[in-house]
C-alpha positions as CSV (number, residue, x, y, z in Angstrom):
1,X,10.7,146.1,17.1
2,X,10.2,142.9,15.3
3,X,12.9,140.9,13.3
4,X,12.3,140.1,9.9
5,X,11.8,136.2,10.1
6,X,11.2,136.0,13.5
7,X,8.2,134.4,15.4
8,X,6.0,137.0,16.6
9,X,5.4,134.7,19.9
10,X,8.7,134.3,20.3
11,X,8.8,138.1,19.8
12,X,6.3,138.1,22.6
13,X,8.4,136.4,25.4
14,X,6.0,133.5,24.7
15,X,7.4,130.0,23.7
16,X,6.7,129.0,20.7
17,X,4.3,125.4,20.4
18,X,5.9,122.7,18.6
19,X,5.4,121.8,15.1
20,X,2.3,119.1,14.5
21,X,4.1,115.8,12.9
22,X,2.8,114.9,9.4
23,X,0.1,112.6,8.8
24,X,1.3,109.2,7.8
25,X,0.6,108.3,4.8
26,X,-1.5,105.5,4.2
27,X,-1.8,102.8,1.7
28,X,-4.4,104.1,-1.0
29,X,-7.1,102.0,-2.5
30,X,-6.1,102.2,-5.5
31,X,-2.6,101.5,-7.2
32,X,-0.4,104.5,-6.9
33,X,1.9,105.2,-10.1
34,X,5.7,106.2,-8.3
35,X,8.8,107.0,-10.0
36,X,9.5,103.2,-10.4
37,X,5.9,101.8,-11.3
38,X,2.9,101.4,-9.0
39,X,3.7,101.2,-5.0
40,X,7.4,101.8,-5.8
41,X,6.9,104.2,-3.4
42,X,5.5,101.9,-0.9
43,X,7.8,100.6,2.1
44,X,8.3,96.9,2.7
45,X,6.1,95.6,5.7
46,X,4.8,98.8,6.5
47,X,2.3,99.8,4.1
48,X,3.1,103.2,4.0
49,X,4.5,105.4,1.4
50,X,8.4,106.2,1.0
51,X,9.3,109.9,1.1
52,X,12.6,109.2,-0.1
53,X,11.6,106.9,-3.8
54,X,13.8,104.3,-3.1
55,X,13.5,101.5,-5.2
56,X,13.7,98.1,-4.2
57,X,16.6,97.1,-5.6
58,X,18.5,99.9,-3.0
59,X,16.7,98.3,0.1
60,X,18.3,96.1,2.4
61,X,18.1,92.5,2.1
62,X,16.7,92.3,5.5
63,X,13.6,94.7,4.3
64,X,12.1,92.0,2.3
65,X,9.7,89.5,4.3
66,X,11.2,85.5,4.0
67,X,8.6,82.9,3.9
68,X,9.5,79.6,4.3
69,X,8.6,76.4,2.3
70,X,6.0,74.2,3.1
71,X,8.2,71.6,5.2
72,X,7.4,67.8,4.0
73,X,6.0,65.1,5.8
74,X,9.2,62.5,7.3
75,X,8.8,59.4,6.5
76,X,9.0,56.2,8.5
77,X,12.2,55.2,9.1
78,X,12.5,51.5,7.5
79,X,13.9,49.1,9.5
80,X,16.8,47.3,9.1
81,X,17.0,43.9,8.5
82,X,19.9,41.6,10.6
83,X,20.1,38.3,9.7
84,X,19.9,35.6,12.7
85,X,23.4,34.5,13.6
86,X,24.4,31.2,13.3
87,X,27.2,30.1,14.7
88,X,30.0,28.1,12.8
89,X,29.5,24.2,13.0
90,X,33.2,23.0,14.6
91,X,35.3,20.9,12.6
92,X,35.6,17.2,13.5
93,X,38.9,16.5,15.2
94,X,41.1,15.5,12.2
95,X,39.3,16.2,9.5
96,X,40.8,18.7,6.5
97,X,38.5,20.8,4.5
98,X,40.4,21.0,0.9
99,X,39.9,24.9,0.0
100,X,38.6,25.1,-3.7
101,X,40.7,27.4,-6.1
102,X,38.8,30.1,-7.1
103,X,38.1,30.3,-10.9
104,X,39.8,32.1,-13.6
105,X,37.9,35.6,-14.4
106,X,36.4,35.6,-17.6
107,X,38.2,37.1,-20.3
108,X,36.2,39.6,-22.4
109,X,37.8,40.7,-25.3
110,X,36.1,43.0,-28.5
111,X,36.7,40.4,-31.0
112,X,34.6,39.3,-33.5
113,X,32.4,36.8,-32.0
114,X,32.8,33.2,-32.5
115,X,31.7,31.6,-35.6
116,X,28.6,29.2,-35.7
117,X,28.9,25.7,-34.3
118,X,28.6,23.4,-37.8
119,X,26.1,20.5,-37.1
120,X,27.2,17.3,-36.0
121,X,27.7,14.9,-38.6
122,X,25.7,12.2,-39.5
123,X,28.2,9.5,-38.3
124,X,27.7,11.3,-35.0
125,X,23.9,10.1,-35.2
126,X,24.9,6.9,-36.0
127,X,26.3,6.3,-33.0
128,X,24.9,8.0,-30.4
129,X,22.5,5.5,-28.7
130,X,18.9,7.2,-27.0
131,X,18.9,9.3,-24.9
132,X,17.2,8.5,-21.6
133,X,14.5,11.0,-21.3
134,X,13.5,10.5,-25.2
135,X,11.4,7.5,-24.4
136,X,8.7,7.8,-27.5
137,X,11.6,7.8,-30.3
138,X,12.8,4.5,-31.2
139,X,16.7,3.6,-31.3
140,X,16.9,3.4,-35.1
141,X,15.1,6.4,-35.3
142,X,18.0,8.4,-33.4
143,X,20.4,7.3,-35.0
144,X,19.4,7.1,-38.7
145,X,17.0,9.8,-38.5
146,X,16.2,10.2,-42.4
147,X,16.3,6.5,-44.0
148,X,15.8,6.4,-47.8
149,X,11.9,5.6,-48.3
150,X,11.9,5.0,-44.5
151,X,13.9,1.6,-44.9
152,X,17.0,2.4,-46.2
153,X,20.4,4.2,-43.8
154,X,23.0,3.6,-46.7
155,X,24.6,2.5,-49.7
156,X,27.5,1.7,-50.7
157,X,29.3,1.0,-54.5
158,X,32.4,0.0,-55.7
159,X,34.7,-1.9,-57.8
160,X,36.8,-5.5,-56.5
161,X,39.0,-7.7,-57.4
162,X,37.3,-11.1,-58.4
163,X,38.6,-14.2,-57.1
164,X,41.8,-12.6,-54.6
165,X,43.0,-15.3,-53.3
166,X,43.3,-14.6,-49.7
167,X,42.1,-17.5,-48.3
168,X,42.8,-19.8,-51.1
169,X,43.8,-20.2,-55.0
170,X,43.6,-17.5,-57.6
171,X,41.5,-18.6,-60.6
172,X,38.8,-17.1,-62.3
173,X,39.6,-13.9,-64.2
174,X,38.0,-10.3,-64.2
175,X,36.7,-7.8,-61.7
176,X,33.4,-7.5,-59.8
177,X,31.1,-4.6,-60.2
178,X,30.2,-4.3,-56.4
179,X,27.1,-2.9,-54.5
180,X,25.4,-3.2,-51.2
181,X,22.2,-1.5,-49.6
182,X,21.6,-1.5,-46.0
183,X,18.4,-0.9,-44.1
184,X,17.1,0.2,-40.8
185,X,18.8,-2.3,-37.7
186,X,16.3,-4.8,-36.6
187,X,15.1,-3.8,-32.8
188,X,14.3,-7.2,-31.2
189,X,17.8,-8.0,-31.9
190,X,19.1,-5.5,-29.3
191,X,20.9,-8.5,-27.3
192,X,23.3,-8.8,-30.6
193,X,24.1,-4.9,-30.8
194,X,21.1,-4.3,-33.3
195,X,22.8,-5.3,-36.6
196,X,21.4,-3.6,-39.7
197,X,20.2,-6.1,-42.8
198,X,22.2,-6.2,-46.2
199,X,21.5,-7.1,-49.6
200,X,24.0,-6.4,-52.4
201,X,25.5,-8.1,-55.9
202,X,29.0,-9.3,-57.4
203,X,29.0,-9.3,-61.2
204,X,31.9,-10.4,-62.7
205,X,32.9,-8.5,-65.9
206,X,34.7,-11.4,-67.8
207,X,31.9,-13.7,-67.6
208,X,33.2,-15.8,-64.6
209,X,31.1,-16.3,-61.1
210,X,28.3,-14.1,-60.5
211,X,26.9,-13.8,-56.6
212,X,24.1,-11.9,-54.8
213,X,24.6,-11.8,-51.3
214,X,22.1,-10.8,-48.1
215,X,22.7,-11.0,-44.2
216,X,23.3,-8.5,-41.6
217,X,26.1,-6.1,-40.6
218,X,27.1,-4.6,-37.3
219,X,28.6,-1.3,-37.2
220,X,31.6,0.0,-34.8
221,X,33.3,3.2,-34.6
222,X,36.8,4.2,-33.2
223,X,39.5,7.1,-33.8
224,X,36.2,9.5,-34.3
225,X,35.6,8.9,-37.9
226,X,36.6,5.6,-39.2
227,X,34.8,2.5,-38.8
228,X,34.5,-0.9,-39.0
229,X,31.5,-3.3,-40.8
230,X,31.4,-7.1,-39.9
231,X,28.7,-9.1,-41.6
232,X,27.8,-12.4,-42.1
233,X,24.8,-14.1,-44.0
234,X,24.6,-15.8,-47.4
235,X,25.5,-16.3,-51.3
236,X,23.8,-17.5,-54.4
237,X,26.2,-18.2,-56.9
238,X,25.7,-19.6,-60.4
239,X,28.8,-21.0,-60.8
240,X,26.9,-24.8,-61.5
241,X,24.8,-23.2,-64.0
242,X,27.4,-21.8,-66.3
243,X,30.5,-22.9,-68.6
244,X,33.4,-21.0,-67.1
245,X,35.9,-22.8,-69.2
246,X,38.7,-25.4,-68.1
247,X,38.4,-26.8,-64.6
248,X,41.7,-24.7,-64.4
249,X,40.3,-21.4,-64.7
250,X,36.9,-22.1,-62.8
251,X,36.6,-22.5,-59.2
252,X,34.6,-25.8,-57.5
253,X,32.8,-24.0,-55.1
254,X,30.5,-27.2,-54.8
255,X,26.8,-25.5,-54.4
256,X,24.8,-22.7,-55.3
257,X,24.5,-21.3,-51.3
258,X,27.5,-20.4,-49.1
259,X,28.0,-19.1,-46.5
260,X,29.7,-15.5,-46.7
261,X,31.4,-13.5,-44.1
262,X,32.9,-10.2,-44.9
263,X,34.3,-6.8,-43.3
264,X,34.3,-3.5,-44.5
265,X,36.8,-1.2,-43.0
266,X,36.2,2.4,-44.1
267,X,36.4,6.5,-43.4
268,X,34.1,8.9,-43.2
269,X,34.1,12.5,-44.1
270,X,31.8,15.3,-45.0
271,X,29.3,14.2,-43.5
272,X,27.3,11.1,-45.1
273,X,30.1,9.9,-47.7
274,X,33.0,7.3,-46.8
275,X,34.8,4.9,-48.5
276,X,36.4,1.6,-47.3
277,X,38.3,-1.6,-48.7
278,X,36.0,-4.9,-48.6
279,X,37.0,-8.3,-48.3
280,X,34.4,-11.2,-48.1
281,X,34.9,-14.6,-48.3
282,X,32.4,-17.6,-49.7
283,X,32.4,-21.1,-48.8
284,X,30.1,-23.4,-47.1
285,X,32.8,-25.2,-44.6
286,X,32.4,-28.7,-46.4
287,X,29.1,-29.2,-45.0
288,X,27.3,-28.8,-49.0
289,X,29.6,-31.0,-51.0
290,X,32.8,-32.0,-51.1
291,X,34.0,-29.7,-53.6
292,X,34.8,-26.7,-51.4
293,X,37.5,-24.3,-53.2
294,X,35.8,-20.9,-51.9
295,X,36.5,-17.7,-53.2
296,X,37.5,-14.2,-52.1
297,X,36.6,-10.8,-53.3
298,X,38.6,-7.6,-52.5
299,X,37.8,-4.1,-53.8
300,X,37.4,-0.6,-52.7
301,X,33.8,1.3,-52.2
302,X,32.1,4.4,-52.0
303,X,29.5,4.9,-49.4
304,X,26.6,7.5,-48.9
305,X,24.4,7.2,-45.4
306,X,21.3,8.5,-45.6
């Protein structure tokens, strides 16, 4: 009698041949469409198909295949460079070597950065002397470098006191209208300090002795701005050509040249502009005539270099 289910070989007293194990299955030649897309059914590094669908995403990390990058090409290692040693020169038996303090750091600050430096003034031209690399500029030119229609550094205007007395008698009356122009120094008389030449005018303004003057000054500076003038040269006078009154009020000056020395003694400021107090004295030493009263002429002036 046979069971219901049973293997009719089994039945049989036979044994029963095992079950054939399923074909693989293979990877198809064409893309396969699985639950998840094409060859989601596929299995990582085997190329076959998955019976169970599993996705990727539910594989072990390990399933995946890791290729690694490219590796680079290592460089040559640069060498490094070692100075050569020198060894410390000794110290000479009882010598000291002072140690220098080392400077301040610099202090930065966010300020407002400086203001621009002003120009040096034209006195400071004056009396700087060449420099020693500026061979093709003159002297003169360096130190009056824009002379009034090339010839003249300065003028100078004022009003004096006729006839002061400084160096003698008071007697003629009035004041002088005073004015002086000076011009570029003379160069081949370097050995003397380069003086500059002068010509200038007294007029008297009560008729009395009138004078025009010309010689040469020297200039010299001290306490940064002020300065001092000497000069020396000559007068023409025409106090023997006119009527001046009573011998009492009219000075003997005894010829129509003298000789005139003066000094100018000034400040200057803003630049080209100074004033100063003149004096200058006339006379001609006896040597002319034998009248010889000489006369003496202070005032006050304004100046303008150019």
């Amino acid at each position: 009698m046979l069971l219901v289910g049973s293997n009719p070989v089994e039945a049989q007293g036979q044994p029963a041949a095992p079950a054939a194990a399923p074909a693989p299955r293979t990877f198809p030649a064409y893309p396969v469409e699985g639950p998840y897309g094409p060859y989601s059914d596929l299995v990582p590094n085997t190329g076959q198909m998955s019976t169970a669908n599993t996705p990727y995403a539910q594989l072990p990390r390990s399933a995946y295949p890791y290729t690694p990058p490219p590796a680079y090409p290592a460089y040559p290692a640069v060498p490094s460079y070692t100075p050569a040693y020198v060894p410390p020169r000794p110290a000479p038996v009882g010598a000291e070597y002072p140690v220098a303090p080392s400077p301040a750091p610099a202090q930065y600050s966010q300020s407002a950065p400086p203001a621009p430096v002003a120009p040096p003034p034209v006195r400071q031209a004056a009396v700087e002397s060449t420099d020693a690399g500026n061979g093709a500029a003159s002297e003169s030119e360096n130190r009056y470098p824009n002379p009034l229609l090339g010839i003249i550094t300065q003028a100078e205007i004022g009003f004096a006191y006729h006839d002061a007395g400084v160096f003698g008698r008071h007697k003629e009356p009035g004041g002088d209208y005073d004015g002086e122009i000076r011009f570029l120094p003379i160069e081949w008389l370097d050995f003397m300090a380069s003086p500059r030449p002068h010509i200038g005018f007294h007029v008297n303004t009560a008729g009395a002795t009138n004078q025009i003057f010309t010689g040469i000054t020297w200039e010299f500076w001290f306490w940064d701005n002020f300065f001092i003038d000497p000069a020396f040269g000559l007068s023409f006078n025409d106090d023997c050509c006119l009527d001046h009154g009573p011998p009492a009020n009219s000075k003997q000056l005894g010829s129509h040249v003298l000789f005139r020395e003066a000094v100018d003694l000034g400040w200057n400021f803003s630049g080209p502009h100074s004033v100063s107090i003149l004096l200058d004295h006339v006379s001609h030493g006896h040597i002319l005539a034998s009248e010889n009263e000489g006369m003496d002429t202070l005032g006050i002036r304004y100046g303008y270099r150019f």
